[in-house]
Every structure is written in structure tokens, then in C-alpha cells.
C-alpha positions, 0 to 999 in steps of 0.5 A: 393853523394855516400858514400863508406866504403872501409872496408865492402862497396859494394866495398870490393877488395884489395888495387890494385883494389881500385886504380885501380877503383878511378883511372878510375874515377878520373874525376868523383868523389872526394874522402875524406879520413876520420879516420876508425872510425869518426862518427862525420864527418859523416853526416849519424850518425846526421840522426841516432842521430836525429832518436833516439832523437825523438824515445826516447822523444816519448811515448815508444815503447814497441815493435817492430812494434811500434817502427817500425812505430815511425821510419819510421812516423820520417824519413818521416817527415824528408824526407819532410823537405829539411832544416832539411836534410840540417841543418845535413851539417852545421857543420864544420867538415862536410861541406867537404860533402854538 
């Protein structure tokens, strides 16, 4: 799954190009149009939500390298737990990306 943000993505063109590309690759993908600001139908902002939850029940990281490696110590825990990435697409108002 790849997700583009048209406004400010790796694809910033006009409305033409736009077309023109999702047109040439229709067989490809599927595309969701989603309102320009929707955190809660986006997946990345559980990850983000999760992140910060743990980073704020920890002990405090009072600088940058600490909180540097809570984070990275976090999002490897994660990456290692495919039912906890899994659990970020239950949602109904997600399920349109899993």
C-alpha cells in the first residue's frame, strides 16, 4: 500500500498531471478520496497516537537523545508485533485501507 498526499506528496503537479498519472495506472491501484484533513480515517496518526502514549507514560525524556531512543525502542516493539500494526485497521472508519 502506498499512501500519496496529493497536496505537498512525492506527487505535487497540477490537476492535469494528476489525472493523467492515476489514469495510466488505473488497473494498478485504487484510489480513496479522503477530506484534506481527516486524521481519524488515517491509519498513520494511530501509529503517531500510540507513539506518543507510550513516550508520555514512560519516565521523562528530558532530552533529545532520550527521547530519540524511547521512540526508536517503541516503534521497533511494534514492528515486531504484526497484531498490534494489525489492530491500527480495525476501525471502521479505517477498514477502507487494510
Amino acid at each position: 500500500m502506498i499512501w500519496v498526499n496529493w497536496q505537498g506528496g512525492w506527487i505535487d503537479a497540477p490537476l492535469v498531471c494528476r489525472s493523467c498519472w492515476l489514469a495510466a495506472h488505473v488497473k494498478q491501484i485504487e484510489v480513496f478520496y479522503l477530506p484534506s484533513y481527516s486524521p481519524e480515517l488515517n491509519p498513520d496518526e494511530r501509529l503517531n497516537g500510540d507513539l506518543k502514549q507510550a513516550i508520555e507514560t514512560r519516565v521523562p525524556c528530558r532530552t533529545k537523545d532520550k527521547l530519540r531512543k524511547a521512540a526508536t525502542e517503541h516503534m521497533t516493539a511494534i514492528e515486531k508485533n504484526s497484531e498490534r500494526i494489525k489492530s491500527f485497521f480495525k476501525d471502521p472508519t479505517i477498514a477502507y485501507a487494510a
